[in-house]
SEMINU-605744 format. One line per 2 residues: number of its first residue (from 1); their letters; for each residue x negated, y, z negated of C-alpha. Coordinates in steps of 0.1 Angstrom, whole numbers, plus 5000, padded with zeros to 4 digits. Layout:
REM SEMINU-605744
NUM = A = X,Y,Z  ...;
//
This chain:
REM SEMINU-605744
1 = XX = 0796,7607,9255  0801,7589,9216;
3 = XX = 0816,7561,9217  0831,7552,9181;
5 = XX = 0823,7562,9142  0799,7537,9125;
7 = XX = 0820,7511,9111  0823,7507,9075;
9 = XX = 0804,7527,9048  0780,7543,9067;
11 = XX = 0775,7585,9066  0816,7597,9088;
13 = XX = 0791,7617,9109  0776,7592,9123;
15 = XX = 0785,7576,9155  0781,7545,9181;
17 = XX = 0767,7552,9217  0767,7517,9241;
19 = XX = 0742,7514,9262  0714,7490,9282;
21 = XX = 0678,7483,9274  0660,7497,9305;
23 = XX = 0634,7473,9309  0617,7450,9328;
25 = XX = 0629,7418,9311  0658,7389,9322;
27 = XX = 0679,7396,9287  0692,7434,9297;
29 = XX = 0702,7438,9264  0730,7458,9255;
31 = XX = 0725,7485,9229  0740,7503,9202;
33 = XX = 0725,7536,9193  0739,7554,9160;
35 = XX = 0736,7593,9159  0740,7615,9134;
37 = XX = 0742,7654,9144  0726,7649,9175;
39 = XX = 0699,7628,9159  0691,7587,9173;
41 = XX = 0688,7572,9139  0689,7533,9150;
43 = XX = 0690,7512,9180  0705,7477,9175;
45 = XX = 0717,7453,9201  0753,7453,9205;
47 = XX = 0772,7419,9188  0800,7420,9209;
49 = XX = 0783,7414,9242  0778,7375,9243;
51 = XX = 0743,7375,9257  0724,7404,9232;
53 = XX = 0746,7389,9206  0737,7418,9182;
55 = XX = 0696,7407,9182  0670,7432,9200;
57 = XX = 0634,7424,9205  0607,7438,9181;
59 = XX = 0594,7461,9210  0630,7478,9220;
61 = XX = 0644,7475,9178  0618,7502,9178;
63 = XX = 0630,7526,9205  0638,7553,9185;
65 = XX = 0598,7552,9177  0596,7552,9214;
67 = XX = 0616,7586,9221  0608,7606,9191;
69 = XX = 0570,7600,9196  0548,7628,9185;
71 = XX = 0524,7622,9221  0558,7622,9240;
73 = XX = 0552,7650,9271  0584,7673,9265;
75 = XX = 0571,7701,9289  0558,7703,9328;
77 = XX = 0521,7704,9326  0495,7711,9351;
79 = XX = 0467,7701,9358  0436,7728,9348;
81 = XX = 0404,7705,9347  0385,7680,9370;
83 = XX = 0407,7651,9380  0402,7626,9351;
85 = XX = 0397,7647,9329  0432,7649,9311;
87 = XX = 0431,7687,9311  0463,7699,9313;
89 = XX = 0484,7734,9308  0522,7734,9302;
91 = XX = 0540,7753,9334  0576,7763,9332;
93 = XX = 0600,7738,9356  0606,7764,9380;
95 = XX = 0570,7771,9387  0561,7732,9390;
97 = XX = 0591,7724,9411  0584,7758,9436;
99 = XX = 0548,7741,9438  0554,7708,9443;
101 = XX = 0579,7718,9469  0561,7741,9487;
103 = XX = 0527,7711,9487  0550,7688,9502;
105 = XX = 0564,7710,9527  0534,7716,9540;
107 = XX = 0523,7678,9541  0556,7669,9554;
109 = XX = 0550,7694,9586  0523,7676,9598;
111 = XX = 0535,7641,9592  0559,7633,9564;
113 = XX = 0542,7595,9561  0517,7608,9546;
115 = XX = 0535,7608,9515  0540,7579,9493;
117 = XX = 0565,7574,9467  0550,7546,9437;
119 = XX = 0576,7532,9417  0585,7498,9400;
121 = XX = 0606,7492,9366  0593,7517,9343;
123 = XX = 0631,7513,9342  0651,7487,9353;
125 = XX = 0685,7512,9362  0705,7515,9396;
127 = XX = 0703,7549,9388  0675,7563,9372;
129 = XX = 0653,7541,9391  0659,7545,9431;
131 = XX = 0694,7560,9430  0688,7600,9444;
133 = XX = 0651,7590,9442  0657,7568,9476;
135 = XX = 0681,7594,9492  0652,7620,9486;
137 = XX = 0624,7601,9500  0648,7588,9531;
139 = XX = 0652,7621,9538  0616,7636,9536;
141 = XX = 0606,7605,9557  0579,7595,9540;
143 = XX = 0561,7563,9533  0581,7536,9521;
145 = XX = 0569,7511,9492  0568,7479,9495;
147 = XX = 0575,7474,9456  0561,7436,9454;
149 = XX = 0544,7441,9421  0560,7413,9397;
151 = XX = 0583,7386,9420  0587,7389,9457;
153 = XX = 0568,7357,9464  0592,7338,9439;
155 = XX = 0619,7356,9451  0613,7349,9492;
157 = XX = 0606,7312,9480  0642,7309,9462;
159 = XX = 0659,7330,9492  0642,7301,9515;
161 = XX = 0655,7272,9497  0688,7282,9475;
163 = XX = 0699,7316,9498  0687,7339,9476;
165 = XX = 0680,7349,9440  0705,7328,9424;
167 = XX = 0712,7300,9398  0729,7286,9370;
169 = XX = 0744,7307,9343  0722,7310,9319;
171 = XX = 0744,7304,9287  0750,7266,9295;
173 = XX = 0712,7261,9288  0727,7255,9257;
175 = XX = 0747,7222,9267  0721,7208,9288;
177 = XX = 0698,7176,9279  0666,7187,9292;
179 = XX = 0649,7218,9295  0622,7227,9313;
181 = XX = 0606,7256,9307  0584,7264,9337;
183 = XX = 0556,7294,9338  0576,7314,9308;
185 = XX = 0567,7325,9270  0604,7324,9267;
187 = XX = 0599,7334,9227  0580,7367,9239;
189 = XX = 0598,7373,9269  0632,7360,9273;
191 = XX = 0643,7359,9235  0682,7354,9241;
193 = XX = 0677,7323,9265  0651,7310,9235;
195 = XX = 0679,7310,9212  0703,7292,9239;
197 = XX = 0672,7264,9241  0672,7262,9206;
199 = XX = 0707,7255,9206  0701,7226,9233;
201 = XX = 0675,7214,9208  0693,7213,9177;
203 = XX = 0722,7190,9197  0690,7166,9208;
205 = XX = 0681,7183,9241  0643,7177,9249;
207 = XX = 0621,7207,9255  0593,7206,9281;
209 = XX = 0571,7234,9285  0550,7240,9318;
211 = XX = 0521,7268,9310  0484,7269,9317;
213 = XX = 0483,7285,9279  0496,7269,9254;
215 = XX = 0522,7302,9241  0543,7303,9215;
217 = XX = 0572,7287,9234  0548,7257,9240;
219 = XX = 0543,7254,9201  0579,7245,9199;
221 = XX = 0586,7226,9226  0581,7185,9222;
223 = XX = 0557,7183,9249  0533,7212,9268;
225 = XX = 0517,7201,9301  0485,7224,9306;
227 = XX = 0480,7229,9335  0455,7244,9360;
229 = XX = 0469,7280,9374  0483,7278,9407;
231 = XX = 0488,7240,9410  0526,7244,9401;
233 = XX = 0535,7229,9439  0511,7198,9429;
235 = XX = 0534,7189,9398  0567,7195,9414;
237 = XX = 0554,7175,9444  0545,7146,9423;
239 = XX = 0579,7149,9405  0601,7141,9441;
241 = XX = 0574,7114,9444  0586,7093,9419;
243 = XX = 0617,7101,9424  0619,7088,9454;
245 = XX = 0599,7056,9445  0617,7046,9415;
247 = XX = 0648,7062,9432  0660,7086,9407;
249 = XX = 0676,7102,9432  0715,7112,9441;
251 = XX = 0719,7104,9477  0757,7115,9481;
253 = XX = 0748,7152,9471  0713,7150,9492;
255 = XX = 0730,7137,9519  0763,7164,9519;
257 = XX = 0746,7194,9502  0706,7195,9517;
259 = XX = 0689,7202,9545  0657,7185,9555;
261 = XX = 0655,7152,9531  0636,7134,9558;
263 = XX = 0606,7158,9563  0605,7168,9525;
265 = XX = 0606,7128,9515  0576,7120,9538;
267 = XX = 0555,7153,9520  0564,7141,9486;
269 = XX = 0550,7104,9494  0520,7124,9500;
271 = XX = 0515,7131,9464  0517,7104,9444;
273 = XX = 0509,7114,9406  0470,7103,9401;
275 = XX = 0461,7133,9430  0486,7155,9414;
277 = XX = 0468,7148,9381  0431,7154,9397;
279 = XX = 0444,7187,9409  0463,7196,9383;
281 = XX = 0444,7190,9352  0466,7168,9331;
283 = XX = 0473,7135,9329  0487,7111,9353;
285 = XX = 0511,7095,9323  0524,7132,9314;
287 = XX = 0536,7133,9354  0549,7100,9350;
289 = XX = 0566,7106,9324  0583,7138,9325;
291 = XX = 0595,7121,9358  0612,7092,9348;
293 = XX = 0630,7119,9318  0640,7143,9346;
295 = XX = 0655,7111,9370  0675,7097,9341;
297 = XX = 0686,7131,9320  0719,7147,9330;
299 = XX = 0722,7178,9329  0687,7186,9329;
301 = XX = 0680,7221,9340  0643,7239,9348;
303 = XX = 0639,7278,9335  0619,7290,9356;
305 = XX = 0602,7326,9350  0577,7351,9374;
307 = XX = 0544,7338,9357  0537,7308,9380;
309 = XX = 0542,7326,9416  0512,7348,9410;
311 = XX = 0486,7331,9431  0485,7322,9463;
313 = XX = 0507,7297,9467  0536,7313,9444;
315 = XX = 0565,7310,9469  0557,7275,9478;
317 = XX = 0558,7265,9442  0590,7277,9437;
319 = XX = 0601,7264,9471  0592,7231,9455;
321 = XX = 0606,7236,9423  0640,7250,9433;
323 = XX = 0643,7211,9454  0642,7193,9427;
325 = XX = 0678,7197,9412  0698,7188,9443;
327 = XX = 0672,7156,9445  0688,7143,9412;
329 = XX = 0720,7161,9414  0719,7186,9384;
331 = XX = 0736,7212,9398  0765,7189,9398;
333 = XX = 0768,7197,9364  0770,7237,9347;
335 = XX = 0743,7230,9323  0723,7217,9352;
337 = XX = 0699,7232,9379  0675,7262,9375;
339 = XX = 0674,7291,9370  0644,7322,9378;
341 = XX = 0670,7349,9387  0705,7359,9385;
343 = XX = 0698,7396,9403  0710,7382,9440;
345 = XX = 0748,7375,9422  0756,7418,9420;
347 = XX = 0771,7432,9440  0753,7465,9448;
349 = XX = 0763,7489,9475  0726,7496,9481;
351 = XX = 0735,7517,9515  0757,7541,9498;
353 = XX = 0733,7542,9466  0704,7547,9486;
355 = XX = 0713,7565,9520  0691,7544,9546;
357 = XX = 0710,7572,9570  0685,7602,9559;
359 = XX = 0661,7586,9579  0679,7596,9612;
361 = XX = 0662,7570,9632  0629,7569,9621;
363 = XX = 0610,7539,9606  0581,7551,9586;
365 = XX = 0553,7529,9576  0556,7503,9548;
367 = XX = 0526,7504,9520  0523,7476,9493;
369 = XX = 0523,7489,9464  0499,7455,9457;
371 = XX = 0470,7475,9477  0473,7509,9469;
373 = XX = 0437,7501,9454  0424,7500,9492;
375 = XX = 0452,7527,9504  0444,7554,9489;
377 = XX = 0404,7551,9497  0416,7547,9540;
379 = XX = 0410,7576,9562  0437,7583,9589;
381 = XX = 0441,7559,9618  0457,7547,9647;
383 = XX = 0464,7511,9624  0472,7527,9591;
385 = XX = 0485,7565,9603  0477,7594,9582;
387 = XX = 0454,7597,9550  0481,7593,9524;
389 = XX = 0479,7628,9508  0507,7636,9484;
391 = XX = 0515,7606,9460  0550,7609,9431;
393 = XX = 0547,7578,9405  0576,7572,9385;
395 = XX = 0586,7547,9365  0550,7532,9371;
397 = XX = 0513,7533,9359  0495,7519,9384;
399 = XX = 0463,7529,9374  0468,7504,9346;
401 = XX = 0487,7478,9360  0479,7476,9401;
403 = XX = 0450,7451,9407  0414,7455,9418;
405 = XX = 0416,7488,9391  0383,7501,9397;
407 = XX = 0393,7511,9435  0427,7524,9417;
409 = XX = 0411,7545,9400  0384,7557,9428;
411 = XX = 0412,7566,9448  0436,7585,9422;
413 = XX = 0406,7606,9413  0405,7621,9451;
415 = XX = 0407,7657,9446  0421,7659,9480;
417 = XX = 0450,7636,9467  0483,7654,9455;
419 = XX = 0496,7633,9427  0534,7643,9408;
421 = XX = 0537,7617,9379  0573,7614,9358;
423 = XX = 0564,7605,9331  0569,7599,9290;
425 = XX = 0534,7602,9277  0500,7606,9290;
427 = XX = 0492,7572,9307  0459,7559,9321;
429 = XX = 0480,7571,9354  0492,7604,9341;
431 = XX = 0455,7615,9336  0448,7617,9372;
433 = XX = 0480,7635,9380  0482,7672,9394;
435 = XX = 0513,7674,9375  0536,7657,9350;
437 = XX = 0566,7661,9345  0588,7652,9312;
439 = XX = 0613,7621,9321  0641,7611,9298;
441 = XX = 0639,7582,9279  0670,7553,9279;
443 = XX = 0689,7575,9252  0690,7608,9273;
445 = XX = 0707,7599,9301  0736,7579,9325;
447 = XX = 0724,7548,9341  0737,7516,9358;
449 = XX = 0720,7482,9349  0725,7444,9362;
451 = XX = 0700,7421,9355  0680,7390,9364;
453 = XX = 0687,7368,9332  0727,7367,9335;
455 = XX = 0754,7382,9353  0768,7413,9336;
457 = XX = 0766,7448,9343  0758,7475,9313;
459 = XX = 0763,7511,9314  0746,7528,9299;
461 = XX = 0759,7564,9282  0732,7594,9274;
463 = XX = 0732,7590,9233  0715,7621,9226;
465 = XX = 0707,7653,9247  0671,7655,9268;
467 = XX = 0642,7666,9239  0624,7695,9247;
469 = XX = 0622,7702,9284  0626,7661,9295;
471 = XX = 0644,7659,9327  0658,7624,9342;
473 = XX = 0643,7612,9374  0678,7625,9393;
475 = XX = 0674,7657,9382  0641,7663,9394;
477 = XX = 0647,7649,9430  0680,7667,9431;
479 = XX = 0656,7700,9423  0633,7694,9444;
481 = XX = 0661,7685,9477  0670,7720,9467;
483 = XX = 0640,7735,9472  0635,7716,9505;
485 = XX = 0663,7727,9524  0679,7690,9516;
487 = XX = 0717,7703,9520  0734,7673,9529;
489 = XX = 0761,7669,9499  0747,7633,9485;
491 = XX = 0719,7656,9470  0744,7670,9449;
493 = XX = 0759,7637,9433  0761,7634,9392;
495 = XX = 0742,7610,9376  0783,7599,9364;
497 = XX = 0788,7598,9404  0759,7576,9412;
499 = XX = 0770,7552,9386  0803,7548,9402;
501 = XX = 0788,7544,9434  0765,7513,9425;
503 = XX = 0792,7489,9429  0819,7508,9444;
505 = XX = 0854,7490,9436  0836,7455,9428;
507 = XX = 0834,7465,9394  0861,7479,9368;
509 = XX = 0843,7510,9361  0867,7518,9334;
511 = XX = 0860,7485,9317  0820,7496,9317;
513 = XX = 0830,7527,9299  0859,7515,9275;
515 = XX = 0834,7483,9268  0798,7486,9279;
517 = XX = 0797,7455,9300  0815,7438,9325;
519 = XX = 0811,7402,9333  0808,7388,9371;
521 = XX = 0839,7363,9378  0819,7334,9392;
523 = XX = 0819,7295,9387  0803,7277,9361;
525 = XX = 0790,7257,9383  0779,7275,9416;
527 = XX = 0767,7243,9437  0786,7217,9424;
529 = XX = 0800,7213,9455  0768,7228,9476;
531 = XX = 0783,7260,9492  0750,7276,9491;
533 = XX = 0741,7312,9502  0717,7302,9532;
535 = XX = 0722,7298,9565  0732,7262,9564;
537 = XX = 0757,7263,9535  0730,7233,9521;
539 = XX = 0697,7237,9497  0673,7242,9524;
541 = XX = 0642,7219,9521  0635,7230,9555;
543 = XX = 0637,7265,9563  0643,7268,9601;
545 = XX = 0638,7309,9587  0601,7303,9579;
547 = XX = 0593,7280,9604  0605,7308,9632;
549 = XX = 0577,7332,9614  0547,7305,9620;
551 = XX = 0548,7289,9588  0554,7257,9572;
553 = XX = 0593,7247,9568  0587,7228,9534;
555 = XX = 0574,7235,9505  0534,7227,9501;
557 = XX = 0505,7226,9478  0486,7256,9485;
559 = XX = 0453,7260,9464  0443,7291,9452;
561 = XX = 0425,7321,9467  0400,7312,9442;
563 = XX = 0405,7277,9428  0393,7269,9395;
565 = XX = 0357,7251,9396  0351,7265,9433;
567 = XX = 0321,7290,9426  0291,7287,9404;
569 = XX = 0288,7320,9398  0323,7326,9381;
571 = XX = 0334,7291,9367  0363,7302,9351;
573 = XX = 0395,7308,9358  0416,7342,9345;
575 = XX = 0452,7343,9340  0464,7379,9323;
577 = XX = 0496,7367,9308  0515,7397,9288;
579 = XX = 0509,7406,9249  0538,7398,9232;
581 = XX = 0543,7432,9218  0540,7452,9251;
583 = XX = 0563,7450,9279  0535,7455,9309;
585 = XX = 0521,7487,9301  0551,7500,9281;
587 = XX = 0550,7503,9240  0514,7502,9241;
589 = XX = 0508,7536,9225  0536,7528,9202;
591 = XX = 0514,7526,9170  0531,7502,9152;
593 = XX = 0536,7476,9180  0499,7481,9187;
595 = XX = 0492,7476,9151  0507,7440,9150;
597 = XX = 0490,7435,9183  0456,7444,9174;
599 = XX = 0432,7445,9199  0426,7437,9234;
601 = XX = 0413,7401,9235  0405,7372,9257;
603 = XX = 0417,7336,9246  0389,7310,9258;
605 = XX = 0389,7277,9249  0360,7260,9219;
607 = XX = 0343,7239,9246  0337,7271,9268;
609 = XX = 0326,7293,9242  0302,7271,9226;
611 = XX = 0287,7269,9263  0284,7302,9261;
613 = XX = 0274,7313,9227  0306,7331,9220;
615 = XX = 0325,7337,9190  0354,7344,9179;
617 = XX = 0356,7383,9173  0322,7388,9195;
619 = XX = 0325,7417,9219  0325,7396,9258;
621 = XX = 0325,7410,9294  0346,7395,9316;
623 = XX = 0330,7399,9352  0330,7391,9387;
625 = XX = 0322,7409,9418  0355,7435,9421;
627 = XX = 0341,7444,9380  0338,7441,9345;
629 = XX = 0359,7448,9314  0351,7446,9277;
631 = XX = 0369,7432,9250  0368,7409,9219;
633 = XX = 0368,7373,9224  0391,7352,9203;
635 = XX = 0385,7310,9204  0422,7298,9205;
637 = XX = 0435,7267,9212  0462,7287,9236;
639 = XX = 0437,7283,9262  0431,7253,9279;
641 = XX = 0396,7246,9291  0383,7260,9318;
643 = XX = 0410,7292,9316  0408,7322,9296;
645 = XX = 0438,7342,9293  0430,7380,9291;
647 = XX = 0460,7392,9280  0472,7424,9285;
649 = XX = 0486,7454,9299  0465,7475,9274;
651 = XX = 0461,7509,9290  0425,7517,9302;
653 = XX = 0417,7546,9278  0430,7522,9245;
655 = XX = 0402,7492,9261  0368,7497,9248;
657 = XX = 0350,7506,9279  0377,7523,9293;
659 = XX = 0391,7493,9314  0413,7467,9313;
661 = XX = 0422,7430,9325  0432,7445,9361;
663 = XX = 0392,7457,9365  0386,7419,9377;
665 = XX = 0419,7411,9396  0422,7409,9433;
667 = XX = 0443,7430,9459  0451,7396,9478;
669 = XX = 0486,7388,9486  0507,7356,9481;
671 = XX = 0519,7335,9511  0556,7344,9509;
673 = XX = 0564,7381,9495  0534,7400,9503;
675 = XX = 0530,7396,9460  0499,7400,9439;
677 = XX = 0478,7372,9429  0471,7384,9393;
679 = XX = 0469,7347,9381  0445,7337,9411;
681 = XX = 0412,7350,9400  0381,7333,9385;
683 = XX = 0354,7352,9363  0326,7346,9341;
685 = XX = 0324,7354,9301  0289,7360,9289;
687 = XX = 0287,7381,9251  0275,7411,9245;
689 = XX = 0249,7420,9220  0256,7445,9197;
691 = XX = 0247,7483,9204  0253,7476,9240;
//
């Protein structure tokens, strides 16, 4: 399990465990965690891995303060109270597994779909997160999840155009000319490809930043185009417009490496840039513009990040967006193309990880995890099929993070519902639950992580032994298998054995252990030459694949669910971009990141608060018709007018009335990837007076 002594003049009984951050962020940072007689004393990231380059975030420097957390649940506990009502009563494991098991069983006999695992990237591990998890719910045959949650609809729109979630390697940011930096806070959430743009900057590379808030990345960027949520496709459209007028383009690599030129060409003509200005927001010169930089700047590459696909047109937008480097040839270039993720290049055996087998022929009913708001509250029927009865989170809070909230909640509080939550500490999610059960943190146990910033793999090693009575995610469904009369022998795989299994022989598994990290042999430049993962070999701006389903084979404009400046009633649009010291709904009862946090607030622009009477530290609602949330407003220049960025994920119980951002957001779904919309919502602010 220890890796090395501490190098140099630190105490001989200290020592060096490598391992991964767990969590949901593109840098998968490898770690460094010093222990001294069983004790974490540090976490530091790792300087001999090339992409951590020995710098952690503030949020995982702290991890330690994240393990040895004095709220951290380090015993089963049951619930003895009303659901809600956070009353709970530690149980030994034996007694909570026999129960669980035995609840399940039951539910199982009558119709095994009518359980429903809930799980996103709590952690980010092959492992920890689906790994005997998968096999156990295969088996059972419950419900699957559709986990869509952060970036299916981004996702599905790069699958449709480049083959799948793939790109350019993220360290040649550093060479290129121009960057843009499209729907990303890069400084608060992708820290080691900010230091790669700074790089580019310092050689004379111009920034660009694309963000309806003006973030922290946008402060030191040369330009920031503000514009409207959701009209992402607008821009890019208007981009390939003048392209194509001013003919910026490279016809040898259109014509040899793309699908679909004519029939894209004729849409972009559409949109010249004063309508993509109307719709956008901004101003026809900034589209003209960055344009004319992007047509005559080689390599010029486009960082792409989750924020701008949730609305409704999310996988058209980065349908659009992922045309525009073979238009001008970037990817001609390693420093040139774009990049929103790298997690299509590993190679995971996901059949031998996850045994799709167990299911024996049956094909149990998909839920989105996107509408368990509406799920939960359905009665059994010949459309949906049975009541959804039992319910095991782990590695999620939904109640805090799933749109629509107030139905969340309504339908977590059933007391007919049978809810199993792994868990860390006592979440907005964890309050409702029947039972918890003590999971281990990063440091406690074996795991397997690739990532969707760049292309190496991380082991990670257990630093320290499980505190208290903590068990890892394997261990409980290996228990619980047991106890179900699961005997097939996969149930019985090591965590050390599932790691191995993850990529089989495609990676040097000894290299993972002697090192850490193993790098993926792949070209600098993937699609120099086109040789792209789709169907055609070509960047698809046609998708013969999407226009067999019914829809549109190019990329479009389409507006919002609810567009900015379409209802009277709620004039505003909402975007919930995250605080920069959470991570979702992670870190926020760490006390000191929540100190330099604050409070929850929502950013609204001068011109809309003096309209309103607001000020800055006044107490606001945020409403529409799904709800209302409470919270202080702040008047920032971040926000552009006529968008107020709540940000969040606070957890409910830490908001002032017991809410949070996700009270107001809507359970509709995107047009490719069946994601959320959390960006496609439109509210109105209105103060409240004091007392009240």
């Amino acid at each position: 399990m220890i890796d090395t002594p501490t190098p140099g003049g630190g105490d001989p009984m200290d020592t060096v465990v490598r391992g991964a951050c767990p969590h949901d962020c593109p840098d998968t940072c490898a770690l460094l965690t010093t222990v001294n007689h069983g004790v974490a004393l540090r976490v530091q990231g790792n300087p001999a891995h090339r992409h951590t380059d020995g710098a952690l975030c503030t949020k995982v420097s702290r991890y330690t303060e994240r393990s040895y957390h004095p709220e951290r649940i380090l015993q089963p506990l049951k619930r003895v109270g009303p659901k809600g009502s956070g009353r709970f009563e530690p149980v030994g494991w034996d007694d909570a597994l026999d129960d669980i098991a035995t609840r399940l069983k039951a539910i199982a006999a009558r119709d095994p779909q009518a359980i429903l695992p809930y799980s996103y990237a709590g952690t980010m591990g092959q492992v920890q997160g689906e790994g005997m998890a998968a096999r156990f719910f295969h088996r059972l045959g419950a419900s699957h999840l559709d986990r869509t949650i952060c970036a299916t609809a981004g996702g599905e729109g790069l699958t449709h155009t480049l083959g799948g979630k793939v790109g350019m390697k993220v360290e040649f940011f550093a060479e290129a000319k121009l960057i843009l930096i499209w729907g990303s806070n890069s400084i608060a959430s992708n820290l080691h490809f900010w230091r790669l743009a700074q790089q580019a900057k310092r050689d004379g590379a111009r920034l660009v930043c694309i963000d309806p808030r003006r973030t922290e990345t946008a402060d030191k960027c040369h330009e920031h185009i503000a514009l409207r949520p959701g009209t992402d496709a607008a821009l890019a459209l208007a981009l390939m417009h003048e392209l194509i007028v001013h003919d910026w383009l490279d016809h040898d690599y259109i014509e040899h490496h793309t699908l679909g030129w004519e029939g894209l060409r004729e849409r972009a003509l559409q949109w010249p840039p004063e309508r993509a200005a109307e719709v956008c927001g901004i101003p026809v010169q900034q589209i003209t513009e960055l344009a004319r930089a992007y047509g005559n700047t080689q390599p010029a590459a486009i960082r792409l990040n989750y924020g701008m696909q949730r609305v409704r047109g999310g996988g058209n937008a980065v349908r659009a967006i992922a045309c525009l480097p073979a238009l001008v040839g970037a990817w001609r270039h390693r420093a040139g193309g774009l990049l929103l993720s790298s997690s299509g290049q590993f190679p995971v055996k996901r059949a031998a990880l996850h045994r799709p087998d167990l299911l024996a022929g049956r094909t149990p009913r998909t839920i989105n995890m996107v509408t368990i708001g509406d799920d939960l509250l359905r009665e059994t029927s010949s459309a949906f099929g049975p009541k959804i009865e039992a319910l095991i989170v782990y590695n999620s809070n939904p109640v805090a993070v799933a749109p629509e909230s107030g139905k969340v909640v309504q339908g977590f509080a059933r007391e007919d519902l049978f809810t199993v939550v792994l868990e860390h500490f006592q979440t907005d999610t964890a309050d409702l639950a029947d039972y918890i059960l003590p999971a281990t943190t990063q440091l406690e146990h074996w795991d397997i992580h690739t990532s969707y910033g760049h292309t190496d793999v991380l082991l990670n090693r257990p630093a320290i032994a499980p505190l208290g009575q903590a068990r890892s995610n394997t261990d409980v469904f290996r228990a619980l298998a047991a106890r179900l009369g699961f005997d097939e022998p996969c149930f019985q795989d090591s965590d050390e054995t599932l790691c191995r299994t993850v990529f089989g022989d495609a990676v040097d598994f000894d290299q993972l252990l002697e090192h850490g990290f193993a790098t993926l042999p792949l070209p600098e430049a993937p699609f120099a030459h086109g040789g792209f993962p789709t169907p055609s070999g070509r960047c698809e701006f046609f998708s013969a694949r999407l226009a067999a389903q019914g829809l549109d084979g190019l990329p479009d404009h389409l507006p919002n669910h609810e567009p900015a400046g379409s209802s009277a009633h709620y004039p505003l649009a909402m975007i919930s971009p995250p605080a920069r010291n959470f991570l979702n709904s992670s870190f926020v009862n760490v006390k000191s990141l929540r100190d330099i946090e604050g409070e929850p607030v929502l950013e609204i622009h001068a011109d809309d608060a003096q309209a309103r009477g607001i000020a800055s530290g006044q107490m606001v609602r945020i409403f529409n018709d799904r709800g209302e949330y409470r919270c202080k407003a702040k008047v920032s220049p971040r926000a552009r007018p006529g968008v107020v960025n709540g940000l969040g994920i606070w957890w409910r119980k830490l908001g002032p009335s017991g809410t949070n951002v996700n009270q107001v957001t809507s359970q509709r779904l995107t047009d490719l990837g069946r994601g959320p919309v959390f960006y496609d919502c439109l509210v109105e602010v209105a103060g409240v007076a004091t007392g009240t």
